[in-house]
C-alpha positions as CSV (number, residue, x, y, z in Angstrom):
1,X,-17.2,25.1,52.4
2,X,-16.0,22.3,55.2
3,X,-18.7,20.1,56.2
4,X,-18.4,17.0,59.1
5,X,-20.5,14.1,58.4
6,X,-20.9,11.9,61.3
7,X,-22.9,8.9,60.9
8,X,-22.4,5.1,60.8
9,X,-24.7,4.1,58.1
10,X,-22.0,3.3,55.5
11,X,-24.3,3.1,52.0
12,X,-26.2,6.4,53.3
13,X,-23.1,8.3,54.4
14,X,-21.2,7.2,50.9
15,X,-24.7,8.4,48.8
16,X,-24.3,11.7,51.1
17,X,-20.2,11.9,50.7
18,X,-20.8,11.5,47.1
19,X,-23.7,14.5,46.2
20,X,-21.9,17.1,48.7
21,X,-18.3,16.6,47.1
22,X,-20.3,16.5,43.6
23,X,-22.0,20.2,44.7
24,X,-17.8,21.1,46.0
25,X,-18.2,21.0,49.1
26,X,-14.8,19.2,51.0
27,X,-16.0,16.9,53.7
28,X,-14.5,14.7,56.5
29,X,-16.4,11.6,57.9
30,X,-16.4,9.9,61.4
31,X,-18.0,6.3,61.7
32,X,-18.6,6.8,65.6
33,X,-19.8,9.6,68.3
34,X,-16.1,10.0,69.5
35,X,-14.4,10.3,66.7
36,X,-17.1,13.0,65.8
37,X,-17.0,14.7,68.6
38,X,-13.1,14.8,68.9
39,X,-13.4,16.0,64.6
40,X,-15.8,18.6,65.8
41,X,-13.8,20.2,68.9
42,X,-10.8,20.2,66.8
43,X,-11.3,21.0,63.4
44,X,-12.9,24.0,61.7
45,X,-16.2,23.5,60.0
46,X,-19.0,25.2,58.0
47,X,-21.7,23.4,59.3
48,X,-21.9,19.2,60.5
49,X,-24.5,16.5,59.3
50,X,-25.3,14.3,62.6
51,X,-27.1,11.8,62.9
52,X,-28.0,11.0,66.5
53,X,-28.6,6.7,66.7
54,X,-24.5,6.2,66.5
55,X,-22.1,3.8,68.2
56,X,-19.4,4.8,71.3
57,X,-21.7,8.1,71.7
58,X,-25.3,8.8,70.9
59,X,-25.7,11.9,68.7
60,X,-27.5,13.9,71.1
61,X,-24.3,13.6,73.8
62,X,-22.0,14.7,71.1
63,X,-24.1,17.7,70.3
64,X,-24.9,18.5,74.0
65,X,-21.0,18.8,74.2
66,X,-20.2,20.7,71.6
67,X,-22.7,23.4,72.7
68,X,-21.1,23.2,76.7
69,X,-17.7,24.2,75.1
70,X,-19.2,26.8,73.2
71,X,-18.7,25.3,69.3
72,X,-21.1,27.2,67.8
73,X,-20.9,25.2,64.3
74,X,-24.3,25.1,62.7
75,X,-25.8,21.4,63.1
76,X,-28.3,19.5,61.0
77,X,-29.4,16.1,63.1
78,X,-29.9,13.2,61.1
79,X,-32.7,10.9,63.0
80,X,-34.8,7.8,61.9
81,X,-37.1,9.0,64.8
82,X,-39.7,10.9,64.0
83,X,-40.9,11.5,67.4
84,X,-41.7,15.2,68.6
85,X,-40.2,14.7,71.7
86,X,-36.9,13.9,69.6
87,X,-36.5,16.6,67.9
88,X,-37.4,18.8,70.9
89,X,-34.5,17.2,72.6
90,X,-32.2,18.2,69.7
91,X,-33.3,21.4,69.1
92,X,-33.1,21.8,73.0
93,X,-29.7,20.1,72.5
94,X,-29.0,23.1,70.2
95,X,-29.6,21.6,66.6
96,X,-30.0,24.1,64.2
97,X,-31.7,21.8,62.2
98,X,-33.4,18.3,61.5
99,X,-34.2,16.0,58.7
100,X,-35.9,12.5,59.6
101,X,-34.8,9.3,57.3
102,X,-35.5,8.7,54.6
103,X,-35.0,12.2,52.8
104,X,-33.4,13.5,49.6
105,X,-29.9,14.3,49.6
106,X,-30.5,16.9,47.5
107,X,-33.0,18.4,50.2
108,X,-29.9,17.8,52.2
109,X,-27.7,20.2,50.4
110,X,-29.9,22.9,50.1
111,X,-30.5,23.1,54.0
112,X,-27.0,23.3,54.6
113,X,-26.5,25.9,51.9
114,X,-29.1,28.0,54.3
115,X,-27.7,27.1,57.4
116,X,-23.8,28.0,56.4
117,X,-25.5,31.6,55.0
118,X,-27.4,32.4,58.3
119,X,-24.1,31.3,60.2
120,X,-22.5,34.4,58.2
121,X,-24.8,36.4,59.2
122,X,-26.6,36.9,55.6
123,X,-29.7,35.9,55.7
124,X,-30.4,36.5,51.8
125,X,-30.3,33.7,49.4
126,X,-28.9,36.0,46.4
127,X,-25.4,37.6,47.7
128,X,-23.9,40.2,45.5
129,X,-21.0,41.3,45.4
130,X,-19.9,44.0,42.3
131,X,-20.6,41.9,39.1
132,X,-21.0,38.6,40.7
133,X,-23.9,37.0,42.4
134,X,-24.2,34.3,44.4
135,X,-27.4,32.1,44.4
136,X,-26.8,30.2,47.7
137,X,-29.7,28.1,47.2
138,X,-28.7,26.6,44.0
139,X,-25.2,27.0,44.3
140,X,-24.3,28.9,41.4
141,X,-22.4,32.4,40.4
142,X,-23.3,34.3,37.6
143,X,-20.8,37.3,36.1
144,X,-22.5,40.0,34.7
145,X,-25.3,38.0,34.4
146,X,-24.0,35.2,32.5
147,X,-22.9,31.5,34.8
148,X,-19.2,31.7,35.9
149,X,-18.1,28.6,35.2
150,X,-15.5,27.4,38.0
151,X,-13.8,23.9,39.0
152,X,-14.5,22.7,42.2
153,X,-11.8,24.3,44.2
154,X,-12.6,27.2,42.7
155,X,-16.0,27.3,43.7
156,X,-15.5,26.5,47.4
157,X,-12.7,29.4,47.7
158,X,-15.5,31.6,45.6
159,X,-18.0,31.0,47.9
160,X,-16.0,31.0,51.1
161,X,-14.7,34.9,50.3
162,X,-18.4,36.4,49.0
163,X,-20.3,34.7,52.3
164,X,-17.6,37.0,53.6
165,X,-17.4,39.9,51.5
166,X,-15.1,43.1,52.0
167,X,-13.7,40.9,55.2
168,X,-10.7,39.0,55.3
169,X,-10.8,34.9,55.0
170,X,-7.8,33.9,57.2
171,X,-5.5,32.2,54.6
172,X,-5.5,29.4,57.3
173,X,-9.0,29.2,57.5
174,X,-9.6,28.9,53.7
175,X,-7.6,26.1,53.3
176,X,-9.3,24.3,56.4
177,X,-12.6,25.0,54.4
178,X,-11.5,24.3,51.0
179,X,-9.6,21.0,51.1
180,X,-10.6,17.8,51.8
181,X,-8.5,16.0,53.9
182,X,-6.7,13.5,51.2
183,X,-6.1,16.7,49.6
184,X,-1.9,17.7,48.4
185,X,-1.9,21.1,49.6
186,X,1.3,22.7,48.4
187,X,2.3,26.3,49.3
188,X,1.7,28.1,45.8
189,X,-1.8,26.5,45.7
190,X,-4.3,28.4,46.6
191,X,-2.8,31.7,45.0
192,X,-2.8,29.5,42.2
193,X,-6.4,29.1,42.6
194,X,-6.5,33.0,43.1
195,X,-5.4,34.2,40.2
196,X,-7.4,32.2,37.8
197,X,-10.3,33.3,39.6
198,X,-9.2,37.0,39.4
199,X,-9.1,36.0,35.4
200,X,-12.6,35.3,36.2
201,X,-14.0,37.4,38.3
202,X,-13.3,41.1,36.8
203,X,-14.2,43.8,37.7
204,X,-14.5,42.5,41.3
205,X,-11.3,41.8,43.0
206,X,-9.4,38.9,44.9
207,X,-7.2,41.4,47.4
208,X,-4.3,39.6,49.4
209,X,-3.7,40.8,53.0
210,X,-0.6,40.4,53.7
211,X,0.5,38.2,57.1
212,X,-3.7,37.8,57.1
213,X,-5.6,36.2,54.1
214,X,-7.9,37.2,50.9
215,X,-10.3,39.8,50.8
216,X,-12.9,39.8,47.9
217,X,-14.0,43.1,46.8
218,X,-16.7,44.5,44.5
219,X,-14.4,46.4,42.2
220,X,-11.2,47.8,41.2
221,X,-9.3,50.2,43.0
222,X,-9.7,53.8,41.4
């Protein structure tokens, strides 16, 4: 999963850069409103952590934008106010969420876990899918009942295809979500990553569309 951070306070957005890419999730960071809102209109994201007192362009702007030109990206504001009237103005603003400073960035993760599981219209916290199962909440895939244990790639392409289960994942779209930005993306790589999760994951199955992307199914074929 691809997540945008947009916020300018540089020890909190390094303590928040560092707990997401430690739970896998890749993550691109702007300093300012503009470059946030330019990030947001044309890159492809899971969900975006903004906070709303930035520099160039006030959170609430960038949001308000974003919504006019139909991104429909789930958003968790960020706010050292603690106002109602703030955070009726972002949810007005159309925030799907809101967390006023100070908070745990742990408490951070596990909204966004929530919010990228609603936005795939699966409102259930426990995904199955054949032998594996998905706790969104915690983050963590069981096989047959015992803990899969996966790298960090693996993980994020794991968790992109069962939010999406017996539909294709654009191969296009799964690298957007998958790599951070620094990343060397070379053209074997991800069917790379592919087949040492189908090691993995038997019974259920990693099916390549061809000319579309991967589809992950809940068994073999008969």
């Amino acid at each position: 999963m691809k997540i945008l951070l947009v916020e300018d306070d540089a020890p909190l957005a390094a303590e928040i850069a560092r707990v997401l890419r430690a739970e896998h999730f890749a993550l691109d960071h702007a300093v300012n409103g503009e470059d946030g809102q330019h990030l947001g209109e044309t890159e492809t994201y899971d969900a975006v952590v903004l906070d709303l007192g930035l520099p160039k362009r006030g959170g609430l702007a960038v949001l308000q934008s974003w919504r006019a030109g139909g991104h429909t990206v789930p958003v968790l504001i960020l706010t050292a106010r603690d106002g109602w009237s703030d955070k009726v103005a972002g949810f007005k603003a159309g925030a799907d969420d809101f967390l006023v400073k100070p908070f745990r960035v742990e408490e951070l993760v596990i909204r966004l876990r929530a919010l990228v599981r609603r936005a795939s219209a699966n409102g259930a916290s426990r995904l199955v899918c054949g032998p594996l199962t998905y706790d969104s909440g915690l983050g963590t895939f069981e096989c047959d009942g015992l803990p899969l244990k996966l790298t960090g790639l693996e993980w994020r392409v794991l968790s992109c295809l069962i939010l999406r289960k017996d539909g294709v994942v654009p191969r296009g779209q799964l690298i957007e979500r998958v790599y951070d930005g620094d990343a060397d993306v070379d053209s074997n790589s991800v069917e790379v990553i592919m087949t040492r999760l189908r090691r993995k994951i038997a019974p259920a199955r990693i099916e390549g569309v061809r000319g579309h992307g991967y589809r992950l199914m809940a068994g073999a074929e008969a």
